[in-house]
C-alpha positions as CSV (number, residue, x, y, z in Angstrom):
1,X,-30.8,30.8,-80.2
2,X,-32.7,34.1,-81.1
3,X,-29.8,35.5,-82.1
4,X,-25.9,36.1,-81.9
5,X,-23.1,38.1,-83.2
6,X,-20.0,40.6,-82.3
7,X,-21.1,43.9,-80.9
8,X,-17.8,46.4,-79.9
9,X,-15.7,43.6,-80.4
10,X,-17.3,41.2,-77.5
11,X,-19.2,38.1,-79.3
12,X,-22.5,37.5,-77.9
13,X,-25.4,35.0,-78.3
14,X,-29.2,35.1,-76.5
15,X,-31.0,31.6,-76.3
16,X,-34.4,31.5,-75.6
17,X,-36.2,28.5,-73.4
18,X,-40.3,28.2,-72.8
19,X,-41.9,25.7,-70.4
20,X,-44.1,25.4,-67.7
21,X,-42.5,27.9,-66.2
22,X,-42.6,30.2,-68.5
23,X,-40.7,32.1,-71.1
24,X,-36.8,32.5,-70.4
25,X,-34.1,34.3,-72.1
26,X,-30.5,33.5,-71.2
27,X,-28.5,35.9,-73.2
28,X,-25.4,38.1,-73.2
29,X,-25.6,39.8,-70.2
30,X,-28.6,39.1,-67.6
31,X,-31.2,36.2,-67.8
32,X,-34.8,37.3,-67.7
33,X,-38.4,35.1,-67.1
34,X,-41.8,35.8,-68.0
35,X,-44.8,33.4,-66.8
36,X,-46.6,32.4,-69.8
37,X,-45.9,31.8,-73.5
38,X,-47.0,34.9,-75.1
39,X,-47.7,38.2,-74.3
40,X,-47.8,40.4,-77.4
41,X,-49.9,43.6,-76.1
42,X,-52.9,43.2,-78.3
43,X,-53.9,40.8,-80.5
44,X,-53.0,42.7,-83.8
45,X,-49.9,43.2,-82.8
46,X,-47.1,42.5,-84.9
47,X,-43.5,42.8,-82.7
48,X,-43.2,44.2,-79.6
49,X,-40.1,44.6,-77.2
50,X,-39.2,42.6,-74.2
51,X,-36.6,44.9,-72.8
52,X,-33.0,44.8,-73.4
53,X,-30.2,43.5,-71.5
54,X,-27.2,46.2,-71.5
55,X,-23.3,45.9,-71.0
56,X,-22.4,49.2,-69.5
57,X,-23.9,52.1,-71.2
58,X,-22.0,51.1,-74.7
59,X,-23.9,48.2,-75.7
60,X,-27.7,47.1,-75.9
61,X,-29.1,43.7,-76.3
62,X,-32.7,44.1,-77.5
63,X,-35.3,41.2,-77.4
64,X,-38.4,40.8,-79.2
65,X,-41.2,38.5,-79.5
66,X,-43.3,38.9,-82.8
67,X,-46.4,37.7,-84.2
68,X,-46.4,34.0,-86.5
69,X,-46.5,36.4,-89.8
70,X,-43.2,38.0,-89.0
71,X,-40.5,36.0,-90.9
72,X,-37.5,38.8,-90.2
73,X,-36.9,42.5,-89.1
74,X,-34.5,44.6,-90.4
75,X,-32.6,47.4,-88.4
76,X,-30.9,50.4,-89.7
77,X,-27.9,51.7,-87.9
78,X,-27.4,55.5,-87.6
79,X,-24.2,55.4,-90.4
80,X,-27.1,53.7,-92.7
81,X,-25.9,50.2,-92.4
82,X,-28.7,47.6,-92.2
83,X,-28.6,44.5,-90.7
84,X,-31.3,41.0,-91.5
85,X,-32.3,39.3,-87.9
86,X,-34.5,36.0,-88.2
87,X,-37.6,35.4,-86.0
88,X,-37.0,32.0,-84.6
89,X,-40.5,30.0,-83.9
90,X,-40.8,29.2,-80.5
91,X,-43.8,28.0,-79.4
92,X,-46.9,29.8,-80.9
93,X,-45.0,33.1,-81.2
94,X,-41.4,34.0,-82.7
95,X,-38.7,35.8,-80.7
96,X,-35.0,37.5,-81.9
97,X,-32.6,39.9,-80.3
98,X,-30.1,42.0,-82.0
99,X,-27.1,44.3,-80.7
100,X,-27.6,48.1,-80.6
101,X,-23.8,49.7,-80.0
102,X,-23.9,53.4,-78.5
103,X,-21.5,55.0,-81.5
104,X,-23.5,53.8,-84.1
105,X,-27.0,52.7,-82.6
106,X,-30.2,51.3,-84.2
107,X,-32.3,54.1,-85.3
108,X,-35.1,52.3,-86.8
109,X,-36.7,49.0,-87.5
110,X,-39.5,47.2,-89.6
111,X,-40.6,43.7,-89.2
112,X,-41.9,41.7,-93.0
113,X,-43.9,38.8,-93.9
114,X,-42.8,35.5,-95.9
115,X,-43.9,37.6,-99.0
116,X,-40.9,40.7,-97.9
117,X,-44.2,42.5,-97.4
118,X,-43.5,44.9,-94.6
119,X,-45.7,44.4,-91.2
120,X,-44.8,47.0,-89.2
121,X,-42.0,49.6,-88.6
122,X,-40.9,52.4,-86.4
123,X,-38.1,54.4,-85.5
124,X,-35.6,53.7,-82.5
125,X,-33.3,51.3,-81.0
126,X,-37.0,48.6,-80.9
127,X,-40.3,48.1,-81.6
């Protein structure tokens, strides 16, 4: 699992499978596959986004894959809240989703090392 929760009320969870098929993520509202393993844009990148999944136009599912260095990213909601997501180790790369509601959606990010050193950051619902 890459992650879970309760976004507008509706609990959700996105589970993450790699073989030699590929890269698969079953999650909370459409199932997407990737051949390969990895497929971070550039070697010295740190997190990038795999696309979302989406219920409606209310709720967004984003997933991530991030470089071995990134231990968590933290996302800040537009009322200021913040919220810890783990990147899970799967395979030679780590992977997380979190929910981004539409009243109160993610307006920025930053990804941080073992040390809470920060890797990488931007603004936005994802990397």
């Amino acid at each position: 699992m890459i992650g879970s929760g309760n976004a507008d009320g509706t609990p959700w969870a996105e589970h993450l499978y790699i073989g030699p098929w590929g890269t698969c993520i079953d999650g909370a509202n459409v199932s997407s596959c990737w051949h390969g393993t990895g497929w971070l844009p550039s070697s010295s990148a740190i997190i990038a986004s795999m696309g979302f999944s989406a219920i409606g136009n209310s709720v967004y599912f984003e997933r991530c894959q991030a470089a071995p260095a990134v231990s968590y990213v933290v996302v800040t909601r537009a009322d200021g809240s913040t919220e810890r997501i783990a990147a899970i180790q799967a395979g030679p790369w780590k992977y997380l989703s979190y929910a981004s509601v539409q009243r109160d959606k993610v307006v920025r990010w930053a990804a941080f090392g073992a040390h809470r050193q920060e890797l990488a950051s931007g603004s936005g619902q994802a990397p």
